[in-house]
N, C-alpha and C positions, 0 to 999 in steps of 0.2 A: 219240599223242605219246610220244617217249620221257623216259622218269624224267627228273629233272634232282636235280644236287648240291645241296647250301646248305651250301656254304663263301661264296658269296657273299655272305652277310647277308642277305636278300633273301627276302621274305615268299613264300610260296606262292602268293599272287593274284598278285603281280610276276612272279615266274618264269611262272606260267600264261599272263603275258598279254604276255611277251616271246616265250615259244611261239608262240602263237595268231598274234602276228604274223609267226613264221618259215616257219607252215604256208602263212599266204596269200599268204608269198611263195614257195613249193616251188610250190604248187596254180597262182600264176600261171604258173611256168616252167613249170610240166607242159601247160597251157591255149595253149603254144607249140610246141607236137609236139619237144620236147626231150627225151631218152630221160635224165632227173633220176634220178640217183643216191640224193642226200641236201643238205640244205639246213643250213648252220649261222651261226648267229651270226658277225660281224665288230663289232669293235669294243669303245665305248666301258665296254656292259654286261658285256662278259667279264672287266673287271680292278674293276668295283663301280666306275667312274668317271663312270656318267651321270648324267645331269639331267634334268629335267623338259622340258629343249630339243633333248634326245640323241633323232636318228633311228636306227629300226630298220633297218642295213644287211646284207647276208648275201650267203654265195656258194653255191650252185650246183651240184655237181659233175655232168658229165655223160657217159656213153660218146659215144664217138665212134658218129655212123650208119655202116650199111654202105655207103653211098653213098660219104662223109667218107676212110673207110678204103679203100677200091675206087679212088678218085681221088686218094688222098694227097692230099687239102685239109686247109688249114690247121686248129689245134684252136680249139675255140669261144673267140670273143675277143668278148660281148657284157655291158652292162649295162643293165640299164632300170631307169626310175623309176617308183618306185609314191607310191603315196600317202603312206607312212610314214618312204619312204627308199628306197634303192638297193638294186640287186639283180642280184649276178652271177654271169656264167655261168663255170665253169672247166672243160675238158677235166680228165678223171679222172687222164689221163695224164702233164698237168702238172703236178697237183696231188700226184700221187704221186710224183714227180721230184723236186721238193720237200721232199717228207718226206726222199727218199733223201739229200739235201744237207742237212737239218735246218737251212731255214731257219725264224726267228721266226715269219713267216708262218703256216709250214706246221702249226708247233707248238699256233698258235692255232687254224688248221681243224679239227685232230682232236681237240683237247682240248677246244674247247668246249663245257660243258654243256648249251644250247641246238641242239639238233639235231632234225634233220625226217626219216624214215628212208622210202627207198621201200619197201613192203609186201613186195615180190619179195625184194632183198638184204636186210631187215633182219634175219634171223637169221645170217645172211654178218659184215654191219657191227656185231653187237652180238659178235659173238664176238671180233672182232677189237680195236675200239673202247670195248667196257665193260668188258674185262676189263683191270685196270688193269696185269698183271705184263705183259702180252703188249704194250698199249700203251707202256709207260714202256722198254720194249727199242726200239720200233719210233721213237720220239720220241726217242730216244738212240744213232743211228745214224751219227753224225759229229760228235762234240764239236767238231773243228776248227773245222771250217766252219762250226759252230753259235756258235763264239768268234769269225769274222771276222765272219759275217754280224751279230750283235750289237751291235761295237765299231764296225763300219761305218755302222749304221745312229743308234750315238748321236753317232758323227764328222759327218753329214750332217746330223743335226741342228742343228747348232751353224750350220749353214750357210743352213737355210730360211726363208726370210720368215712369220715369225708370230707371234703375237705374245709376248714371252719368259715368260710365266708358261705360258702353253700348252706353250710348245715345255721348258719345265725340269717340266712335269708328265707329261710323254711320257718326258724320260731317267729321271725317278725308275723310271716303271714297267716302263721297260727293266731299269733296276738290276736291280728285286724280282724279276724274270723269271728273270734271270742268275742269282740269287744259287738263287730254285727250282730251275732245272733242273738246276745247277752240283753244287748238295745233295743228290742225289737225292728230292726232293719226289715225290709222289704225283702222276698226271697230273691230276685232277680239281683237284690245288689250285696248277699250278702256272701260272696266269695269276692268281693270285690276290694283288692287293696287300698287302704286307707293313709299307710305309709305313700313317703316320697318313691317312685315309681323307678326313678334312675337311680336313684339311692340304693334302694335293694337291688338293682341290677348288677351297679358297678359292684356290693358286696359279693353278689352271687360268683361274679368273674374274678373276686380277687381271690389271687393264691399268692400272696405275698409273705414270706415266713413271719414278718415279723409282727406281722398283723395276729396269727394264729389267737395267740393266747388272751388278744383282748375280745375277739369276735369267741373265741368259747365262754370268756367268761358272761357276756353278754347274752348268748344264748344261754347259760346256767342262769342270769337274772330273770327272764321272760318264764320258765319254766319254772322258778320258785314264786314269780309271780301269782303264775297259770293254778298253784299248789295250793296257794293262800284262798285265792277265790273260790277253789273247790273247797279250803276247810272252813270257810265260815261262812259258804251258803245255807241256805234257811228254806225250805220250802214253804210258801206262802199259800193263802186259800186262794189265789187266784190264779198261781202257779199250778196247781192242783185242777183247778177246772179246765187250763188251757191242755193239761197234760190228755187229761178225760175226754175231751172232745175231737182231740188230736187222733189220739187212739179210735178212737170210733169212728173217724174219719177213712185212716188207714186198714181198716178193719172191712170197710164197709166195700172199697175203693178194691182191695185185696178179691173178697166174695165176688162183685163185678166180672173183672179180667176173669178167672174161670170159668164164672159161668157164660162170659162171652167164650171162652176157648172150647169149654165141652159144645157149647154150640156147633161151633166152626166143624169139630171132629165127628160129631153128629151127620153132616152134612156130606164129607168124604164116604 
């Protein structure tokens, strides 16, 4: 298993046995002739928001087969259920598409400390992925669209049916996300809640009516926040270099992994 951080507060038997359940969701996909990349955390335990009721959910990444690629079929588009929680699969190629556009998403796959590494690439994926100067360029590779995708996703929020302590515990930790990456934060802390930690919790569990209408408008303030900061961003020349190096980072990282995989396939 790989290391893992503790910026999350989070005891060492925690983190072990948040691992232990990512391996036996990597070991199921691999128990699928799915050529599994590496396996990481999704969710609730990445920003120190679970509970004692929070399922272990995770994705997947995988090469495409030669088959897949020979035929130009579509990239892996599956999830399955296990016992603990959900478990999905993502083409590598997606996922690294992703990063290129620096969606939230994607920010979370690679920075999650919970990670599962196939034996093959992992001196590939640790070079890339633990080393945090090389990460924090490759995860800073479009500030714009790292500002739309953000504002858009706290706009939508306002909009989903759910319940409003939940949905105003989701913009906070958008905020704290924003306000990380925005800051230059370190990658390992920067899913890391900056808010008060019971505070969003007791939010997340309240369903109290009468609370509703103050916790939506509260999430509509964070989201017209989230709006402002993308309309009067400015690309700077230095913004501009970080983005260019980024990208040829993940560029370079991307060329790597296949040509480790045509290897591997070589060899069968």
């Amino acid at each position: 298993m790989t290391n893992v951080y503790g910026y999350n507060r989070k005891t060492r038997e925690e983190d072990e046995a948040i691992l232990t359940a990512v391996k036996q969701h990597h070991d199921f996909v691999i128990s699928q002739n799915i050529p599994v990349i590496m396996t990481v955390l999704i969710g609730s335990q990445n920003y120190g928001l679970d509970d004692e009721k929070s399922d272990i959910d995770t994705m997947s990444f995988a090469f495409p087969t030669f088959e897949m690629l020979a035929k130009n079929h579509e990239p892996y588009r599956r999830c399955y259920i296990v016992d603990n929680g959900h478990c999905e699969v993502k083409d590598i190629r997606e996922a690294l598409n992703l990063l290129k556009k620096t969606s939230p998403n994607s920010v979370e796959y690679f920075t999650s400390k919970y990670k599962i590494y196939n034996p093959i690439y992992e001196e590939l994926l640790k070079e890339y992925l633990e080393d945090e100067g090389l990460l924090w360029y490759m995860i800073h590779c479009n500030y714009s669209h790292m500002m739309d995708a953000m504002a858009g996703m706290a706009h939508q929020l306002t909009k989903r049916n759910m319940p409003a302590g939940k949905q105003l515990s989701h913009a906070i930790r958008l905020e704290d996300m924003f306000f990380n990456f925005f800051n230059g934060t370190d990658p390992k802390e920067i899913l890391s809640l900056q808010s008060d930690k019971q505070y969003v919790l007791a939010i997340k569990r309240d369903k109290a009516i009468e609370n509703t209408e103050k916790f939506r408008a509260e999430t509509e303030q964070i989201a017209n926040k989230l709006r402002g900061y993308k309309d009067t961003f400015v690309a700077t020349e230095g913004t501009k270099q970080v983005e260019k190096f980024g990208m040829k980072l993940i560029e370079t990282f991307q060329q790597k992994l296949f040509t480790k995989y045509l290897m591997e396939l070589c060899k069968e």
